[in-house]
C-alpha positions as CSV (number, residue, x, y, z in Angstrom):
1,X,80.0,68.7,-76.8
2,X,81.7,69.1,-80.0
3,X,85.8,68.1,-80.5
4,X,87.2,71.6,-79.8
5,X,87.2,70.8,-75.7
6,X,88.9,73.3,-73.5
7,X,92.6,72.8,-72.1
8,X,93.1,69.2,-70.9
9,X,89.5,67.2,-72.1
10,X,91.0,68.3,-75.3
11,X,94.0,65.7,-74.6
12,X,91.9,62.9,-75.6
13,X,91.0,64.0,-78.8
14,X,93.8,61.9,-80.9
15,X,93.2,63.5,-84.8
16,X,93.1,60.9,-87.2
17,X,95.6,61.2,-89.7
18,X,94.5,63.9,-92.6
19,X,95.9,65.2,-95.9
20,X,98.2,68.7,-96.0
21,X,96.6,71.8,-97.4
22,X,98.9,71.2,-100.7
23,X,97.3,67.6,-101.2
24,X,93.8,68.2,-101.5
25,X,93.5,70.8,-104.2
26,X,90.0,71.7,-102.6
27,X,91.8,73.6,-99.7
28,X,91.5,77.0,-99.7
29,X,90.6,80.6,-99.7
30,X,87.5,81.5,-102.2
31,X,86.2,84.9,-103.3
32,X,82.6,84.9,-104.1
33,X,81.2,87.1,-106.6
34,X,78.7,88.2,-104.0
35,X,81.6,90.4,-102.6
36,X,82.5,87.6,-99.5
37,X,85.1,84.9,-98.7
38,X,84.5,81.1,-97.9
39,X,87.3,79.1,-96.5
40,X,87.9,75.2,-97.3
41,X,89.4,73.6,-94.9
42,X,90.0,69.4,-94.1
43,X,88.4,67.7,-91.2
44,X,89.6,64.6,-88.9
45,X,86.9,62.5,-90.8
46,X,88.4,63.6,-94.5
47,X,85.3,65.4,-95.4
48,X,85.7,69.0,-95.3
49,X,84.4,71.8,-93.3
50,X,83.1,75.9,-94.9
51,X,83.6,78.9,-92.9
52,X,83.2,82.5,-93.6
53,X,83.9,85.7,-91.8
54,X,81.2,86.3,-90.3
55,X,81.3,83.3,-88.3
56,X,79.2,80.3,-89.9
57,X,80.1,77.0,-90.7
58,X,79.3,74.2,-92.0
59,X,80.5,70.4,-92.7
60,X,80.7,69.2,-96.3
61,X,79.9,65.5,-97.1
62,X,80.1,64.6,-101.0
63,X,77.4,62.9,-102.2
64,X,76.4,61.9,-106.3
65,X,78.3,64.0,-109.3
66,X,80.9,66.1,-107.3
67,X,78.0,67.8,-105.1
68,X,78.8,68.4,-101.8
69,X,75.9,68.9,-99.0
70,X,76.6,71.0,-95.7
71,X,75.7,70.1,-92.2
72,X,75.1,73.2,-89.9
73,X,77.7,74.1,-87.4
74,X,78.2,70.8,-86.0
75,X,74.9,69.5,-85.1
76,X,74.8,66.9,-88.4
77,X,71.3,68.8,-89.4
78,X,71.2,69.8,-93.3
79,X,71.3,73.6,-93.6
80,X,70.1,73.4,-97.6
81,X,73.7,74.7,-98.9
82,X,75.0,72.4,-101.8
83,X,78.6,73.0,-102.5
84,X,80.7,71.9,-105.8
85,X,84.5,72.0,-107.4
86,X,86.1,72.4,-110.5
87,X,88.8,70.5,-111.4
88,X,92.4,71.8,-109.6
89,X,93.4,74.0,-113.0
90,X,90.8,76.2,-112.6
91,X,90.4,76.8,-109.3
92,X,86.7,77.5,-109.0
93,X,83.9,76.6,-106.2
94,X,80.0,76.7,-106.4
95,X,79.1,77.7,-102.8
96,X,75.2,78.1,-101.8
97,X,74.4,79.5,-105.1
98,X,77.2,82.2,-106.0
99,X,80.5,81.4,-108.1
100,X,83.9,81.8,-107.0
101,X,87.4,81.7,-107.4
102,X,90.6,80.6,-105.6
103,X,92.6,83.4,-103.8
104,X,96.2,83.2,-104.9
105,X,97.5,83.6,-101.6
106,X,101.7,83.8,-100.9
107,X,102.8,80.8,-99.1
108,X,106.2,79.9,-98.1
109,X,106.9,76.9,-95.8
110,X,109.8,76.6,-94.3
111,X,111.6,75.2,-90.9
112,X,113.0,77.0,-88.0
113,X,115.5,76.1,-84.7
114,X,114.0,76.2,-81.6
115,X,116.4,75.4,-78.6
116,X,117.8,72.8,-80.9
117,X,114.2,71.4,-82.2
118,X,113.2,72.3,-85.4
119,X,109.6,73.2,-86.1
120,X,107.9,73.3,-88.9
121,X,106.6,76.7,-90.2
122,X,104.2,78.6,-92.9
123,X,104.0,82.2,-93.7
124,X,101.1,82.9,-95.1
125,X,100.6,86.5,-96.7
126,X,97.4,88.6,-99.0
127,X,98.6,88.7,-102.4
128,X,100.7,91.8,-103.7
129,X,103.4,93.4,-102.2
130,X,101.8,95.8,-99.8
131,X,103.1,96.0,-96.3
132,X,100.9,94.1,-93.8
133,X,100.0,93.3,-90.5
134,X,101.8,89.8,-89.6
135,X,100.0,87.6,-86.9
136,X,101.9,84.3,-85.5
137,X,99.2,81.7,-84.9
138,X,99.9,80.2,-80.8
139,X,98.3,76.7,-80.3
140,X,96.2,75.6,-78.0
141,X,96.8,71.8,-76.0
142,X,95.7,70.0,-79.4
143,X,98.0,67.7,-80.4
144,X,96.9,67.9,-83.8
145,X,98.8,69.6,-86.9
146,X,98.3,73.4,-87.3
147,X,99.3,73.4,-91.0
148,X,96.8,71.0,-92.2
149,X,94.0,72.2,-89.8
150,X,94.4,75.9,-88.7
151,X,91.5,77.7,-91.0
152,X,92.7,81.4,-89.2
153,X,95.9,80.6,-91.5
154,X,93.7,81.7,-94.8
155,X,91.3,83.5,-93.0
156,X,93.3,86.5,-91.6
157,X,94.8,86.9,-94.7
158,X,91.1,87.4,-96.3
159,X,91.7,90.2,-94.8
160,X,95.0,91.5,-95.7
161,X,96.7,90.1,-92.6
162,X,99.4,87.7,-92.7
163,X,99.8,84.4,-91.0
164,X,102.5,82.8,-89.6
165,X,101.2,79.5,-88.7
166,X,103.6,76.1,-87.0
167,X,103.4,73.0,-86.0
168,X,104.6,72.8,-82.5
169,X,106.9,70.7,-80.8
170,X,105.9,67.0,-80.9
171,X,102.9,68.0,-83.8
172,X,102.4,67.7,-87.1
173,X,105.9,67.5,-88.9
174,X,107.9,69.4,-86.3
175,X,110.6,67.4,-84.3
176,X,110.5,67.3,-80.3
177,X,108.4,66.0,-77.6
178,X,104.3,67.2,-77.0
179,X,104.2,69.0,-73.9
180,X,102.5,71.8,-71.7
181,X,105.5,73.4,-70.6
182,X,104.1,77.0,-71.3
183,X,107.6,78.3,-70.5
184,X,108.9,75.9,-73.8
185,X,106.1,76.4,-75.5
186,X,106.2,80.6,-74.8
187,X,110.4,79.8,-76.5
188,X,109.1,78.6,-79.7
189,X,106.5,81.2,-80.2
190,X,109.0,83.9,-79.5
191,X,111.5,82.3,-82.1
192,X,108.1,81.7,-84.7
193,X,107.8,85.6,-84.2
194,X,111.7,85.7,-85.4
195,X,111.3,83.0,-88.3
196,X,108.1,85.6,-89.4
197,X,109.6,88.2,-89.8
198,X,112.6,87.2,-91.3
199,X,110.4,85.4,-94.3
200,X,107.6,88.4,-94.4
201,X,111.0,90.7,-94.9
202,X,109.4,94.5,-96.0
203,X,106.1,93.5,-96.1
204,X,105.8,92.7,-92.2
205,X,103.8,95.4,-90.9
206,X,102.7,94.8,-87.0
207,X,103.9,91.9,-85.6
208,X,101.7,89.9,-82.7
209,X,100.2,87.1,-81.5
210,X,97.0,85.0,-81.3
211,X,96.7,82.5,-78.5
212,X,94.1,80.6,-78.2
213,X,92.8,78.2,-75.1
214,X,96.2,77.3,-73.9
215,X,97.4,79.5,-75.9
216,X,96.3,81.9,-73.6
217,X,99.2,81.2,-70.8
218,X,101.5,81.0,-73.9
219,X,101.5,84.1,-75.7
220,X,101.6,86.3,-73.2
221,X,104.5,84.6,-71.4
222,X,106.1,85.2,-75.6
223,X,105.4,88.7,-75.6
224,X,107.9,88.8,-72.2
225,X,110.2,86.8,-74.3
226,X,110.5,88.9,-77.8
227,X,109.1,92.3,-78.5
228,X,105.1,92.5,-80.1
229,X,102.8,95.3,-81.2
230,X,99.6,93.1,-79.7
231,X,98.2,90.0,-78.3
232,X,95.0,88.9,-78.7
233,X,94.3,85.7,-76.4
234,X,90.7,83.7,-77.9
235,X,89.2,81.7,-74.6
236,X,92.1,81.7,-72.7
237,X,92.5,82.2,-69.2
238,X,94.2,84.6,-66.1
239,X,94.0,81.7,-63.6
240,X,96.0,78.1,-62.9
241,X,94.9,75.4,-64.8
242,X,94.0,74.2,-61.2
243,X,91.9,76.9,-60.6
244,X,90.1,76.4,-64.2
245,X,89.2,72.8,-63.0
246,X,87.9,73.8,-59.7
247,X,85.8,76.7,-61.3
248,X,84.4,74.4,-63.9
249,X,83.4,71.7,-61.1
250,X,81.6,74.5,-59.2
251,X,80.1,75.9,-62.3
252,X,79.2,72.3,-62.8
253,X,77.4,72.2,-59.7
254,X,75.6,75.6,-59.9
255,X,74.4,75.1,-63.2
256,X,72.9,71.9,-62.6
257,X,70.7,73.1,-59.7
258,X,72.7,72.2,-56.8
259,X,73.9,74.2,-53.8
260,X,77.1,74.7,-51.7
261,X,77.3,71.7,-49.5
262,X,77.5,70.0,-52.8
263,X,79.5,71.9,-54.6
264,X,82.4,71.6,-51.6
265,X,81.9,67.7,-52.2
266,X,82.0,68.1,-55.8
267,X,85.1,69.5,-55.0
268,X,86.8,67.2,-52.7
269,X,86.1,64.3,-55.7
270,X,88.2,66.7,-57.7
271,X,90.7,67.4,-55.3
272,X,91.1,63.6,-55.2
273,X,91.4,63.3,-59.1
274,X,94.0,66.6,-59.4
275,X,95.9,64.3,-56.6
276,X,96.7,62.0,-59.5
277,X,97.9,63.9,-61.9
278,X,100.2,66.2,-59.1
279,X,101.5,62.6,-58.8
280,X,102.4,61.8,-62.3
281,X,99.9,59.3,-62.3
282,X,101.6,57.5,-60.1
283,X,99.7,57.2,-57.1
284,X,96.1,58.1,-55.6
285,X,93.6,56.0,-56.9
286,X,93.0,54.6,-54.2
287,X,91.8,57.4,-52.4
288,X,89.8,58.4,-55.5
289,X,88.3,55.9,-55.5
290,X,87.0,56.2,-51.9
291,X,85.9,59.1,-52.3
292,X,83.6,58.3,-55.4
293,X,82.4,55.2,-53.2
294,X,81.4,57.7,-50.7
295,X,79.6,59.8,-52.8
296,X,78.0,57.1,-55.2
297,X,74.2,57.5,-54.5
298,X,74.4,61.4,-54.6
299,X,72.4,62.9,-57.7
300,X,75.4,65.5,-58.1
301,X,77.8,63.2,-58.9
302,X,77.4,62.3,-62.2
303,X,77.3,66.4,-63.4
304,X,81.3,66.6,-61.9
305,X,83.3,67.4,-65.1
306,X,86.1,69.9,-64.5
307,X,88.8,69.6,-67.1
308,X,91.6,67.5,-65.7
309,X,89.0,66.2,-63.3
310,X,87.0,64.8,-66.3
311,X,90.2,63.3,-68.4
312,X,90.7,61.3,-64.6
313,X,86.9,60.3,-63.6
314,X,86.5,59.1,-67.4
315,X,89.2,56.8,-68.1
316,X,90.3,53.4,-66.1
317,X,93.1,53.5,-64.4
318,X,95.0,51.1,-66.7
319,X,94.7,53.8,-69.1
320,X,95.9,57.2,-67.3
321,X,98.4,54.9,-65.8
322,X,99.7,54.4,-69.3
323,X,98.9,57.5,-71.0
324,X,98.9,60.3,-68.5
325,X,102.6,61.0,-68.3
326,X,102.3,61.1,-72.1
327,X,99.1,63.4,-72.2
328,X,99.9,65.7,-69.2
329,X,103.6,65.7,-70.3
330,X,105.1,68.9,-69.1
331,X,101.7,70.5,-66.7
332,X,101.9,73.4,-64.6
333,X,99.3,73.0,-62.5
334,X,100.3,76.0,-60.3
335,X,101.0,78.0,-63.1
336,X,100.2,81.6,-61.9
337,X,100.0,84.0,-65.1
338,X,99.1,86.8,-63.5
339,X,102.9,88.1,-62.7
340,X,103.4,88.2,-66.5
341,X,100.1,89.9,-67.0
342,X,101.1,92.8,-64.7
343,X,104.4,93.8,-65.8
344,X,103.3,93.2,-69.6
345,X,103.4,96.7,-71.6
346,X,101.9,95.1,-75.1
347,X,99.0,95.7,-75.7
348,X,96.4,93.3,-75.4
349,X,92.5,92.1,-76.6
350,X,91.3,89.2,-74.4
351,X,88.1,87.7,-76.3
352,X,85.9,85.5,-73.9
353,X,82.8,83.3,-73.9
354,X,80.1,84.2,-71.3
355,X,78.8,80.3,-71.8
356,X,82.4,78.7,-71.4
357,X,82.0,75.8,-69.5
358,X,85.1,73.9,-69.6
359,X,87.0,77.4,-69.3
360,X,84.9,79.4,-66.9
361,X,85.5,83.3,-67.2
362,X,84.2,85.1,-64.0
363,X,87.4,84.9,-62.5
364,X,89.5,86.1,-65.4
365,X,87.7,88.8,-66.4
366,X,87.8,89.9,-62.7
367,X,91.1,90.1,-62.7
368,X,91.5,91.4,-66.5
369,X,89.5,94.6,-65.1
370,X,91.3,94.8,-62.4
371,X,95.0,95.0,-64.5
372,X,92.9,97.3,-66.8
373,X,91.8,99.7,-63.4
374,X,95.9,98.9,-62.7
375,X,96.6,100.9,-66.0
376,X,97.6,97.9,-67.5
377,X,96.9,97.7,-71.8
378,X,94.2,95.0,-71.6
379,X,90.9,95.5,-73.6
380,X,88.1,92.5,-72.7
381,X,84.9,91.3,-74.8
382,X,82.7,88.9,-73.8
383,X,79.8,87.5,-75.9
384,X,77.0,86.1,-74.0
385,X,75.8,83.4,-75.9
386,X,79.5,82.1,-76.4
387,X,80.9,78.8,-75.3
388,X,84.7,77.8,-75.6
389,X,86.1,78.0,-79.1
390,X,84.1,81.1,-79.0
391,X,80.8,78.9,-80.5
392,X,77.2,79.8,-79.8
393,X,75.3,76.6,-79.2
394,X,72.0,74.9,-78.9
395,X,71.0,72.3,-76.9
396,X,69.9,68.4,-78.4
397,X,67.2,66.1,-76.7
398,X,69.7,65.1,-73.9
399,X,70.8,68.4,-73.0
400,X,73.6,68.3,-74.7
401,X,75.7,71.2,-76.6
402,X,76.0,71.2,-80.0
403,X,77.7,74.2,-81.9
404,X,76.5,76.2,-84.5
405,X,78.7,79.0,-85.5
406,X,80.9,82.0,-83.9
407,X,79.3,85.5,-83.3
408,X,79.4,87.8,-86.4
409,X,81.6,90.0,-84.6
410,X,84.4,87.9,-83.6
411,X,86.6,87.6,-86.7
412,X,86.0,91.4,-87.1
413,X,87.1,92.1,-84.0
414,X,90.5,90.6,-83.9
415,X,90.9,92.1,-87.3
416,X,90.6,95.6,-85.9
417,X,92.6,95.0,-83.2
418,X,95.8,93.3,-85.4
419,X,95.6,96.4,-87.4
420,X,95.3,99.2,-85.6
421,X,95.7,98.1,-82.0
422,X,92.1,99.3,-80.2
423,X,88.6,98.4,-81.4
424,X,85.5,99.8,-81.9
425,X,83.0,101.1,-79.7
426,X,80.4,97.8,-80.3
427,X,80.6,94.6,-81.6
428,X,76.9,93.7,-81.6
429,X,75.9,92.2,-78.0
430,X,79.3,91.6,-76.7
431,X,80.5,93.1,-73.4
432,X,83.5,95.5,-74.1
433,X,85.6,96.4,-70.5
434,X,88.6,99.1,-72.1
């Protein structure tokens, strides 16, 4: 599986350390002569990483005089583009065979209060002075910055919508503690919302969010907690994070080949491993461990991931004693979001992966079309091929996942939806419930 992890697998991704946007004069938004957009964005690794808008990607390593080569997706497989840089003056790139030029996009970074925490903000706008549609980026559970890493910052505007884009709480370079307080978190996206338009002034247009993964609880809980023209929610969920690991150890099971007499002991090793963390990671191992002793010489158990089952089964106990609290600082487990979803009047696009493993969607879009039958503002689109981060994916020699790109569609379908609020009547083989 590549970095981008649902929810709480994510938690063990620590980012290594990586230059802002302003320091690496690479960064940025291109316009090709053949009439597209490439973004430039930093990596973990300090190489860099392409994308366009209509959903490939690429990794950039540089290699002899300045020319960079590109990896596909994130499989580490040469894809034949060869990318180069002028110097910083003139703001030029060579991408796959067609010039281009830097996009002088308006950018204004500045701090705002949150409860007494101050977090660190970036408006991004399209150049000119037209007025806009104004989108406030909501994280997911990364605990990386959003400033130096968020592409959707430059992107969106490639298409004449502005950004606002943060650091939250315990991230990047805003002040606080990291936590999954959704009910915190939900605060500082309502006062990002304020900070936004306040900076955007005139030119703010429609104001919403974009939530993705976690982000998904988040923003809607926000749009209870300020007023929005929209929501759009990428991979997120309409369940408990408990229910999302229990649906991902049964789609574990099922997708593997087993039955129900092992999935309901797949489940009781992940009622076992939930124990610890509804304990603060205080207490339980014990009786993990007993269970997994049970259960060592059946075939199933190696295939039990989950999401906050697989951050417990994978790390000693040394270690989540230690780091757990830290991690998991802040979890509703229980945390029903379906009371917010029914009273919400904002209008919302919920954008799901058919493939999502880590986040399985059965369940939510269930209940998405049920809210919709309820008269509830929700639109749903599922793509088929997609896995979590909204990535198709192939498979390598060992079964494993390795992502290529995001449908075509995607990026144009949030884009319709930030501007006008409804989309289209097909975006090529995705599902649409309205």
């Amino acid at each position: 599986m590549s970095f981008r992890k649902s929810g709480w697998a994510l938690l063990l991704f620590m980012c290594a350390a990586a230059p802002a946007w302003s320091a690496d004069c690479r960064i940025g938004l291109y316009e090709l002569d053949d009439d597209g957009a490439v973004d430039i964005a930093p990596t973990s690794d300090s190489k860099l990483r392409w994308r366009r808008p209509n959903g490939t990607t690429g990794e950039l390593t540089e290699g002899r005089s300045g020319i960079w080569s590109s990896t596909a997706g994130w499989t580490g497989r040469d894809d034949g583009r060869r990318v180069s840089f002028s110097d910083c003056a003139a703001g030029r790139i060579h991408f796959d065979g067609a010039d281009g030029r830097r996009v002088a996009l308006d950018i204004r970074d500045q701090k705002f209060d949150s409860a007494g925490v101050a977090l660190a903000g970036r408006l991004v706008m399209p150049p000119g002075v037209a007025r806009v549609p104004l989108v406030i980026l909501v994280h997911g559970s990364e605990q990386f910055s959003a400033l130096d890493f968020y592409a959707l910052q430059r992107m969106f505007p490639s298409a004449g919508i502005g950004v606002f884009v943060y650091d939250k709480r315990g991230t990047g370079s805003s002040g606080g503690n990291y936590t999954h307080d959704y009910r915190v978190l939900a605060a500082d996206a309502a006062e990002a919302v304020r900070a936004a338009r306040k900076l955007a002034g005139a030119r703010a247009g429609r104001v919403g969010f974009q939530g993705s993964s976690q982000g998904g609880w988040v923003a809607p809980l926000a749009a209870t907690m300020t007023t929005v023209d929209f929501v759009v929610v990428s991979y997120g969920l309409a369940v408990s994070p408990l229910d999302e690991d229990n649906e991902a150890v049964a789609l574990d099971m099922t997708r593997h080949g087993f039955g129900q007499a092992e999935t309901a002991k797949a489940l009781e090793v992940a009622r076992a491993a939930q124990a610890i963390a509804l304990s603060g990671f205080q207490t339980g191992y014990e009786e993990l461990d007993a269970v997994r002793a049970r259960y060592a010489q059946e075939p199933w158990l190696k295939f039990v991931r989950g999401n906050i089952t697989q951050v417990i089964l994978s790390q000693p106990r040394e270690v989540l004693l230690a780091q757990g609290p830290v991690l998991f600082a802040g979890i509703l487990p229980h945390y029903d979001p379906m009371p917010v979803l029914r009273r919400l009047e904002t209008p919302q696009l919920w954008i799901l992966g058919a493939e999502d493993i880590d986040a399985p969607v059965a369940e939510t879009v269930r209940r998405l079309r049920t809210l919709k039958k309820d008269g509830r503002p929700v639109a749903t689109v599922v793509y088929p091929r997609a896995e979590h981060g909204m990535y198709e994916f192939e498979l390598d020699a060992a079964g494993e996942r390795l992502s290529l790109r995001q449908p075509a569609t995607y990026f144009p379908l949030m884009c319709d939806f930030i501007r006008r609020g409804r989309i289209g009547s097909r975006y090529a083989d995705g599902t649409i419930y309205r």
